[in-house]
N, C-alpha and C positions, 0 to 999 in steps of 0.2 A: 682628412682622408676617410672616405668611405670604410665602414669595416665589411669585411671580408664574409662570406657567407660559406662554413662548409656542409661536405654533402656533396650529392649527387646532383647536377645541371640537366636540363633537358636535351640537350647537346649528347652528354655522356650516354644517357639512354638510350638516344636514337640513336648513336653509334654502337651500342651494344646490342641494340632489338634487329640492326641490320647486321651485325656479322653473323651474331646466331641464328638468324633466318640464312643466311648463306650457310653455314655450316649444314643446318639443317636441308637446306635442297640440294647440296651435294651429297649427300646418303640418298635422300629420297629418288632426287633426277638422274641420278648417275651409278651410285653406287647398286643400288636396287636394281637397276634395269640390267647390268650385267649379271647380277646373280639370278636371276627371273629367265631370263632370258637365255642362257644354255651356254654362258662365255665362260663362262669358270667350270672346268670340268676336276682338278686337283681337290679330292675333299678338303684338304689341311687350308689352304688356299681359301677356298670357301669359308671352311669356318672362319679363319681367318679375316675374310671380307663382311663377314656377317658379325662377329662383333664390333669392330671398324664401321660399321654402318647403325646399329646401334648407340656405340655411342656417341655419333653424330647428332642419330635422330633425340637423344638425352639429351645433347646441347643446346638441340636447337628449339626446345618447348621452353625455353627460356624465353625466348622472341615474342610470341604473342598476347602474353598481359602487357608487355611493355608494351607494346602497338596499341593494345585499346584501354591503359590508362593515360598514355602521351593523346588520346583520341578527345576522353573526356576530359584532361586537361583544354587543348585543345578548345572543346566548347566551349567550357568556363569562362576560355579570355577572347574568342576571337569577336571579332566586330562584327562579322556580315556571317550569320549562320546559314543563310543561303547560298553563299560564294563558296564558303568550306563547303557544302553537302556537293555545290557543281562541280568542284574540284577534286572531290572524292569520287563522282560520278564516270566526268570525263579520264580520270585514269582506271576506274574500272576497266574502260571501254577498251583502252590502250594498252592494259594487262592481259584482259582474259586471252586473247590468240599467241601469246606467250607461254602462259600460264597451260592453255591445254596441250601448246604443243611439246612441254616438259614432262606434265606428268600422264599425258593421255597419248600422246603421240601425234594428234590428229586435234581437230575440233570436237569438244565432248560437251554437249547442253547440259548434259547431268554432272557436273560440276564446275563452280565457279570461283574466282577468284578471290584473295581475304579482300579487297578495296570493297568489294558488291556488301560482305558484314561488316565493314566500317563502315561504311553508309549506313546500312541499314538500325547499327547502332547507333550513328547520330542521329537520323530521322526518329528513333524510339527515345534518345531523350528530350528531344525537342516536346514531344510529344507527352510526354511525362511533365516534363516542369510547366503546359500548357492544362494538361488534366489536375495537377497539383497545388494551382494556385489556390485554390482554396485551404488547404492543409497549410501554406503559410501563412495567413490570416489566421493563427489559433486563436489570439484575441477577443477578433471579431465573428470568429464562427464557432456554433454549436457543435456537439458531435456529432450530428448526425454531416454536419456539412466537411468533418473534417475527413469522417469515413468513405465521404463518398469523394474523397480528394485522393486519398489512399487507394479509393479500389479503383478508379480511374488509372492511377499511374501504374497498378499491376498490370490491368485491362491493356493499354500499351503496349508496358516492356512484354507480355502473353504475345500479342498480334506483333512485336518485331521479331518473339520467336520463332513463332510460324511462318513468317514471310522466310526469315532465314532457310530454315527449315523444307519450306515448298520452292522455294531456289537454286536450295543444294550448295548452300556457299561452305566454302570453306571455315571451320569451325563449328559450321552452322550457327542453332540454337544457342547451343552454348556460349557462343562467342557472343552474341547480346545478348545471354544473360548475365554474362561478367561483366559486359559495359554499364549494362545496368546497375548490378553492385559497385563495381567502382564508383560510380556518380552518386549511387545513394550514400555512401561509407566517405565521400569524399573530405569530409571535414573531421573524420575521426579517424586518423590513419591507423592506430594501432588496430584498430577495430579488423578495417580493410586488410591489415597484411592476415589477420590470422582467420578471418569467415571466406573473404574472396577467393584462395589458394584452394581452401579446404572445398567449397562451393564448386569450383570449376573441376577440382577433379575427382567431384564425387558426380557432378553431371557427365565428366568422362564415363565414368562406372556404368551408369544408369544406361547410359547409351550402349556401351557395350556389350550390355547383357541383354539390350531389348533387340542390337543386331544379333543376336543368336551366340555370341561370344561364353563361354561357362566359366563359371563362377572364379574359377584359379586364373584360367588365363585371364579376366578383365581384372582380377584383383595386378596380377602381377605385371600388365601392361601399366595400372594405373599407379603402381611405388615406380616403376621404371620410368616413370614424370613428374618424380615427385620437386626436379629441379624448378618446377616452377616457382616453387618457395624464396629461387634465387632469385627470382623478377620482385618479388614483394619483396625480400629484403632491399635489392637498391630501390625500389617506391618507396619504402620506408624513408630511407638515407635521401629522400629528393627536397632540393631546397630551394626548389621554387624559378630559380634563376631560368629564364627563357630565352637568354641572348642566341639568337639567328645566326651561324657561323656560314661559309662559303653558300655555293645557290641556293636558294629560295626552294627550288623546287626540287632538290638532290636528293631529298627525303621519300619525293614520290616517284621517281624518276628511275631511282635504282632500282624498284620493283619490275617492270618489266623490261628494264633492262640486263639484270644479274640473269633474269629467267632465258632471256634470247641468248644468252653467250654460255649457260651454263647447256644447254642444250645445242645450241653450234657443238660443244666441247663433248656432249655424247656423240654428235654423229663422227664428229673427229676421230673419237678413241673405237666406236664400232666399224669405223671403215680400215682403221689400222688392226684390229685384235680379232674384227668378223670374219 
């Protein structure tokens, strides 16, 4: 008999990076827009909805390292990295008119959906372990040739930041620069759980304060996610096991679908409470 492997399955992940993504666009699609929006007029109430919405949005920063460590997994094993990046593509394509009509209301160019930064983070490590071959050859290569294997692979993960970035996706920058860490840190997990966490929400920070944000509130937005340390502890706790449970495609699938119904369900609750 096979011995038993425990630990966290890739299965358990993606069932966990999807409910706390749902947990989190219910605050954001829903909850928010009634408080924004002039539907709650009882302060108590209010306040009331606004911690309730918080700490949804708490929950749900759990979701997105699990999404783009399951992503560079992902690369690591699949066969055809050109089929993965069409796949991530074509459900971009099928997200975003969900995605803005959740949290934009309408079609919004200036922002885009997380599938547009999984891509873009596959594409930047494709593109890194193509600039990097040289740095695996330490052997056979001098430094000067291992350096220029290194600044290649930064050169990259740089240019998927900026493409993020001048696209407006969701997470932006940030979000490939964590896939990047991940994939770089990928064979040192203990490494990964305590630079990656720290790395992502201190480029939270940065960003915050270059949006104009002062210094207390981006410090205290960024301990108010600090949950994300619960995604690196179950990456920690991951044991490798990739068994493929029910559709094939249910993983992509429920992305613009949870978005079309959680948004059906604002207009529902605005047409009964407007």
């Amino acid at each position: 008999m096979p011995e038993k492997r425990t630990g966290v399955s890739a299965d358990l992940l993606k069932l966990t990076a999807l409910v706390t993504m749902l947990i989190d666009h219910i605050g954001a699609g829903i909850l928010e827009y009634f408080l924004t929006g002039g539907f709650v007029r009882d302060a108590s109430l209010s306040r009331l909805l606004t911690g309730l919405d918080a700490a949804l949005r708490t929950i749900g920063r759990i979701s997105f390292p699990l999404f783009c460590f399951l992503l560079a997994e992902g690369y690591a094993h699949t066969k055809s990295r050109g089929r993965y990046a069409a796949r991530l593509f074509v459900f971009a394509l099928l997200s975003e008119l969900p995605f803005d009509l959740l949290f934009s209301g309408s079609w919004n160019p200036d922002s885009q959906n997380v599938f547009w930064t999984l891509l873009i983070g596959l594409l930047t490590l494709w593109g890194m372990d193509a600039s990097g071959r040289a740095a695996r050859t330490r052997r056979r290569s001098g430094f000067w040739e291992e350096l220029t294997g290194a600044a290649g692979m930064l050169a990259v993960l740089a240019m998927g930041m900026g493409s993020a970035q001048l696209l407006k996706t969701d997470y932006s920058w940030r979000g490939v620069l964590l896939i990047g860490i991940l994939r770089l840190l990928r064979r040192d997990r203990l490494l990964l759980v305590i630079y990656a966490p720290c790395a992502f929400l201190f480029s939270e920070f940065l960003e915050l304060l270059v949006l104009g944000a002062g210094l207390s509130d981006s410090l205290e937005t960024v301990l108010s996610h600090m949950t994300v340390f619960l995604s690196f502890f179950l990456i920690r706790s991951y044991n490798g096991r990739r068994k493929r449970r029910g559709h094939p495609y249910f993983f992509y699938l429920f992305y613009p679908l949870h978005l079309l119904v959680l948004y059906v369900c604002r207009l529902l609750l605005f047409a009964l409470y407007g």
